[in-house]
C-alpha positions as CSV (number, residue, x, y, z in Angstrom):
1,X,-17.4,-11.5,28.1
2,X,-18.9,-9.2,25.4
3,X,-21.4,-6.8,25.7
4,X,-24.5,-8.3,23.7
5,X,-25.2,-6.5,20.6
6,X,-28.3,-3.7,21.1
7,X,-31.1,-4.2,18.9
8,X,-33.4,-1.8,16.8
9,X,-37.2,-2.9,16.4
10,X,-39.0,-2.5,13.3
11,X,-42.3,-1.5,12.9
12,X,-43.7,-5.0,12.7
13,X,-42.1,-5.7,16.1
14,X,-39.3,-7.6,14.6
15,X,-35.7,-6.9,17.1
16,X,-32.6,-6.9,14.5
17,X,-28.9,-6.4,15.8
18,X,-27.9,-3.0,15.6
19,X,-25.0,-4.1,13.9
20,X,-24.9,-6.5,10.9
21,X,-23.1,-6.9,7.5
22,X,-22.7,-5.4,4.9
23,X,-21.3,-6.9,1.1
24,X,-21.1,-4.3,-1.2
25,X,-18.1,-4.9,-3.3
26,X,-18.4,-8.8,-2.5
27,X,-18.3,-10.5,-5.5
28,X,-16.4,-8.7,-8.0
29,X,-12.9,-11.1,-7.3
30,X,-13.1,-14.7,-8.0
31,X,-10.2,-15.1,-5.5
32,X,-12.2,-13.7,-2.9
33,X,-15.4,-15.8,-2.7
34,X,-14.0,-17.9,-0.1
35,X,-13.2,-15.4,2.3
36,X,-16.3,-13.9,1.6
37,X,-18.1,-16.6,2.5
38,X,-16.1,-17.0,5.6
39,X,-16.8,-13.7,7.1
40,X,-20.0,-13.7,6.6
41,X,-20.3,-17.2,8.5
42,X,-18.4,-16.1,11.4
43,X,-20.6,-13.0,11.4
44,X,-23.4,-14.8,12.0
45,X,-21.5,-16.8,14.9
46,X,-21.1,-13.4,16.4
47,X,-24.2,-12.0,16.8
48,X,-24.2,-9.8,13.7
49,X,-27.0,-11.8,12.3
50,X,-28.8,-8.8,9.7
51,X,-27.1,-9.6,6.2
52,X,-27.4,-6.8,3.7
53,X,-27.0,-7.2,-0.2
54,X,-28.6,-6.4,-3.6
55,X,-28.9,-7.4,-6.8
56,X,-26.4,-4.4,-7.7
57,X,-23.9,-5.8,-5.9
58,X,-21.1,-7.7,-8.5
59,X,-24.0,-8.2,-10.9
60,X,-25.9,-10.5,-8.2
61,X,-22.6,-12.2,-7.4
62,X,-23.0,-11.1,-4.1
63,X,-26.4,-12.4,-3.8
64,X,-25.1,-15.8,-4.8
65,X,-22.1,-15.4,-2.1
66,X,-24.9,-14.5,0.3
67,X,-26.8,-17.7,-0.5
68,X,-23.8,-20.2,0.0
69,X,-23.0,-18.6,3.5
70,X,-26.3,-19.2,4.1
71,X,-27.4,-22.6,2.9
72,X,-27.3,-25.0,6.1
73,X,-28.5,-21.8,8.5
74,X,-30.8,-20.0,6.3
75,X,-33.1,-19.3,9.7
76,X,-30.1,-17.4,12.1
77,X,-29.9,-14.8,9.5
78,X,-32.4,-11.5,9.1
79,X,-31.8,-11.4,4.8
80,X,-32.4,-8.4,3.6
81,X,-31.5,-7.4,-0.4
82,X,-32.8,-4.3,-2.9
83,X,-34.1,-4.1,-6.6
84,X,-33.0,-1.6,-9.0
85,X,-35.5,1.6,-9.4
86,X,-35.4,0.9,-13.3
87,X,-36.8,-3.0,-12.4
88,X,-39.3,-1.3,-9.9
89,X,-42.6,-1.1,-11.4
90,X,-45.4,-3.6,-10.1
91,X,-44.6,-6.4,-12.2
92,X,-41.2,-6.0,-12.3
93,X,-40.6,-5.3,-8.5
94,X,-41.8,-9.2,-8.2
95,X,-39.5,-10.6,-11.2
96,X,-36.5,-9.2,-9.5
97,X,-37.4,-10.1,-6.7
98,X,-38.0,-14.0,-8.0
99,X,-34.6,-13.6,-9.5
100,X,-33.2,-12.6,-6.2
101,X,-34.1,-15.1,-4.0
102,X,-33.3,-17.6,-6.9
103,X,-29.6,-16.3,-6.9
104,X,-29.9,-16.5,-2.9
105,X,-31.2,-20.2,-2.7
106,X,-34.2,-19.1,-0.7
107,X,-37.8,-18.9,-0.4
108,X,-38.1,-15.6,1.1
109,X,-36.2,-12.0,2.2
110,X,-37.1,-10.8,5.5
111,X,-36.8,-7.2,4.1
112,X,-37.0,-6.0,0.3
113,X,-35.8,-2.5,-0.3
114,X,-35.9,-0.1,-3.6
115,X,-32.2,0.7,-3.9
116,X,-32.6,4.8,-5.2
117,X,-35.8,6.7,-6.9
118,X,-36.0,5.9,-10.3
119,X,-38.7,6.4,-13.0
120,X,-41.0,4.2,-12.1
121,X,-44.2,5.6,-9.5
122,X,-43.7,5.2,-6.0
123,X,-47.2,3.4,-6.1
124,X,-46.4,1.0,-8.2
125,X,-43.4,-0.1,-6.7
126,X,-45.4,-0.5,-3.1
127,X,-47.7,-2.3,-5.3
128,X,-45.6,-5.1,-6.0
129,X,-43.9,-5.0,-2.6
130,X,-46.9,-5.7,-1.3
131,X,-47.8,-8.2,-3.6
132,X,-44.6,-10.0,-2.6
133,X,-45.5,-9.5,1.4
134,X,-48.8,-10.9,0.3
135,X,-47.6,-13.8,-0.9
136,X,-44.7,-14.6,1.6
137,X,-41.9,-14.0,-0.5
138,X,-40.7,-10.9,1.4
139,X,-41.4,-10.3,5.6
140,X,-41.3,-6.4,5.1
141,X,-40.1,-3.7,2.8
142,X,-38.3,-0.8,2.5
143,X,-36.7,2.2,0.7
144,X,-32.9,3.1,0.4
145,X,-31.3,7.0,-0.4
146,X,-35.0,8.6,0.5
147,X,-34.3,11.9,1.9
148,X,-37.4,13.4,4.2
149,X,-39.4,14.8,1.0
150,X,-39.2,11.2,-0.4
151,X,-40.5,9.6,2.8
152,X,-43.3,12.0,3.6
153,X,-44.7,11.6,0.2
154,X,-44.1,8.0,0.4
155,X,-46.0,7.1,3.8
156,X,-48.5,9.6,2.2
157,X,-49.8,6.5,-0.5
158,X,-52.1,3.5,-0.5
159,X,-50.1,1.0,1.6
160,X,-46.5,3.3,2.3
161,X,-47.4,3.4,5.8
162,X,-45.7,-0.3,5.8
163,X,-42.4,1.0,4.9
164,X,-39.9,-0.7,7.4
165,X,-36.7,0.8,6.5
166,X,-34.6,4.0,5.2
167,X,-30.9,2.7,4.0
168,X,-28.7,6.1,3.6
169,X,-25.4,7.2,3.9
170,X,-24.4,7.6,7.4
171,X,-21.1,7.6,9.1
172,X,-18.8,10.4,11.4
173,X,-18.0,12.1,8.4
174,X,-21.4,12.6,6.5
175,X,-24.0,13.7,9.6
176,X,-26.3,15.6,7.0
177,X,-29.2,13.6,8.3
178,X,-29.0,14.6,11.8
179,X,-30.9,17.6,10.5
180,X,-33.9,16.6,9.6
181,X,-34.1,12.9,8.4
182,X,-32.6,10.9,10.9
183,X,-35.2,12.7,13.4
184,X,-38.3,12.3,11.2
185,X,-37.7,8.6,11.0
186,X,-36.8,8.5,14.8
187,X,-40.4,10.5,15.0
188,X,-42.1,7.8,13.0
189,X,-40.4,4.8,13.8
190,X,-38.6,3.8,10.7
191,X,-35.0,3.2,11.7
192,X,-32.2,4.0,9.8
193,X,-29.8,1.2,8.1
194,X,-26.4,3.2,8.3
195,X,-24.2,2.1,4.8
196,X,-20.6,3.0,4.7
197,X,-20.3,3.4,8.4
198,X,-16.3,3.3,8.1
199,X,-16.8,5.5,4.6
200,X,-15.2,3.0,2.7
201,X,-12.1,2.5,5.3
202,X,-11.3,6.6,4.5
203,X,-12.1,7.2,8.1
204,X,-9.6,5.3,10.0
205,X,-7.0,7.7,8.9
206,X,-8.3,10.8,10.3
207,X,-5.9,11.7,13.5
208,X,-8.3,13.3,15.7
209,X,-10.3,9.5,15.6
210,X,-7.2,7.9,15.7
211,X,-5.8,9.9,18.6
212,X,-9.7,8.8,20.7
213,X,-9.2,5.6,19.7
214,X,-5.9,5.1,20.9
215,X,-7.5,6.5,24.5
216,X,-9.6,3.4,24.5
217,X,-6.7,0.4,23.3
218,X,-9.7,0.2,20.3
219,X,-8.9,1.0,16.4
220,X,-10.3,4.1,14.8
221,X,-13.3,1.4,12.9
222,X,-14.0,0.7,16.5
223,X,-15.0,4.1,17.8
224,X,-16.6,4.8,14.2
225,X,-19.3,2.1,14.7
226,X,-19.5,2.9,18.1
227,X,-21.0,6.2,16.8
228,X,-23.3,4.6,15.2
229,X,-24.2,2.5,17.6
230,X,-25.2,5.4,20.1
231,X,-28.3,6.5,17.5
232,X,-31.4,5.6,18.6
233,X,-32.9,3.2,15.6
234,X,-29.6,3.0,13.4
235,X,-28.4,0.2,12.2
236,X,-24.5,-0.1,11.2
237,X,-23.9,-2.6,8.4
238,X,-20.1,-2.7,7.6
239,X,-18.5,-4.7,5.3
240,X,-15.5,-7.0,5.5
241,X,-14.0,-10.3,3.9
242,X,-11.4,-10.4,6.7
243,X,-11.9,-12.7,9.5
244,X,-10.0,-10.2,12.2
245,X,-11.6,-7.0,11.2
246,X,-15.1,-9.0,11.8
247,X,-14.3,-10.2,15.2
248,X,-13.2,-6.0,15.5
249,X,-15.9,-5.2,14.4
250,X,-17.9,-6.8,16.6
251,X,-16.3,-5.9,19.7
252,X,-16.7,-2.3,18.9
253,X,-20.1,-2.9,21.1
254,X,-17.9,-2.9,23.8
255,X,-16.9,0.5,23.5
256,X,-17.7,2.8,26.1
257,X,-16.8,6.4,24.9
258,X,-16.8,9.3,27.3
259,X,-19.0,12.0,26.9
260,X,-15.6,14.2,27.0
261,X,-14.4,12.2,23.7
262,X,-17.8,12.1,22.4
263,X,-17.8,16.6,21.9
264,X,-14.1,15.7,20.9
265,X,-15.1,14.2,18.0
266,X,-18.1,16.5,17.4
267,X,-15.9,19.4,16.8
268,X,-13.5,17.4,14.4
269,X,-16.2,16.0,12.6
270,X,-19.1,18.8,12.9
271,X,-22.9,18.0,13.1
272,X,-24.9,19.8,10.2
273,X,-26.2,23.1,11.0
274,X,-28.6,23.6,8.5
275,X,-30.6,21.0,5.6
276,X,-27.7,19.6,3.5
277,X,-29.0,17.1,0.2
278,X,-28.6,13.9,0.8
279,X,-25.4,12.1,0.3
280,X,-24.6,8.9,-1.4
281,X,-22.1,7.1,-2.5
């Protein structure tokens, strides 16, 4: 038997898995779509029922994979996508959103997020988030890449104390927001949606994560979710169009690191000592 999958609550109350999936780079590869689709579907047979994408992703190709995983079990998934910041003023917030739930086959995203800051006002993109929560077409909203100067002056605006979600770059190997952001959302109850959590695969090669996972008959992705995992109010979306690395994915909830391994790993990969900028990739 597994270990069920924790959950992180959003403000609204709404539980999510603290592990879902992830499909940036789904997409881009004709020859791929069907084990795209696949992954995804047994990803939601397994628990990891939180579905990340945007309409970045293969030029809305992913959003269109998304939408055919999804078309006879639209209700087991949490559907969550992003808009570009240059399509984020008020009126055009609510076009791309229309455009993304049209590539999606839905109704309605359970979470809308601006992707990065762009040149549009913050105000007007809440505008037209809230517009869309208004009118049913998204649950709850969100921001993505919004270091703690971003988010304070965000939750400081007409309706930005509704933002649900920070999407950032977090894995072993990039820790910069354990300074300072990571705690200021834990402080104000925004979790953090952790993208890259493997970095891209780069991470399974490191030998000091190999050498912990080996301890534990688990693979170096394993023990890097299971990092993840420990945060209070992170969420770990990881992406994969291969049907065994879901299922390994999955059972990295089963992990149960000591806390002997745990400072192991702190010293090879180092928690930040001071502010760092925000990463991304």
């Amino acid at each position: 038997m597994h270990d069920p999958i924790p959950t992180v609550t959003l403000p609204s109350g709404t539980t999510v898995p603290a592990l879902g999936l992830g499909t940036w780079q789904m997409g881009e590869t004709k020859a791929s779509v069907r084990d795209e689709i696949d992954s995804l579907r047994l990803g939601l047979d397994l628990g990891m029922t939180l579905v990340d994408t945007a309409e970045m992703y293969g030029d809305g190709e992913a959003e269109r994979i998304v939408g055919r995983a999804l078309e006879d079990r639209r209700d087991a998934a949490f559907l969550v996508s992003k808009v570009y910041p240059w399509n984020a003023s008020r009126h055009g917030t609510i076009a791309a959103c229309e455009a993304s739930l049209q590539r999606l086959g839905t109704d309605r995203l359970d979470l809308y997020l601006l992707h990065w800051r762009g040149e549009h006002p913050l105000e007007d993109t809440v505008a037209g988030f809230e517009a869309l929560r208004a009118a049913g077409k998204i649950g709850a909203w969100g921001v993505s890449n919004f270091d703690v100067a971003d988010m304070e002056e965000l939750l400081a605006l007409p309706g930005g104390e509704n933002c649900a979600v920070n999407q950032v770059l977090y894995n072993l190997s990039r820790r910069g927001i354990e300074h300072d952001l990571l705690p200021w959302c834990q402080a104000h109850a925004i979790p953090v949606m952790a993208y890259s959590p493997i970095e891209q695969g780069r991470l399974v090669h490191h030998p000091e994560l190999i050498r912990v996972a080996k301890a534990y008959q688990a693979t170096p992705a394993q023990v890097a979710l299971a990092f993840l995992l420990e945060r209070d109010g992170v969420i770990a979306i990881p992406k994969s169009a291969n049907l065994a690395r879901v299922r390994e994915n999955r059972d990295a909830v089963d992990l149960d690191i000591s806390d002997e391994d745990w400072s192991t790993l702190d010293a090879a990969f180092p928690p930040p000592a001071r502010k760092t900028p925000l990463e991304m990739l």
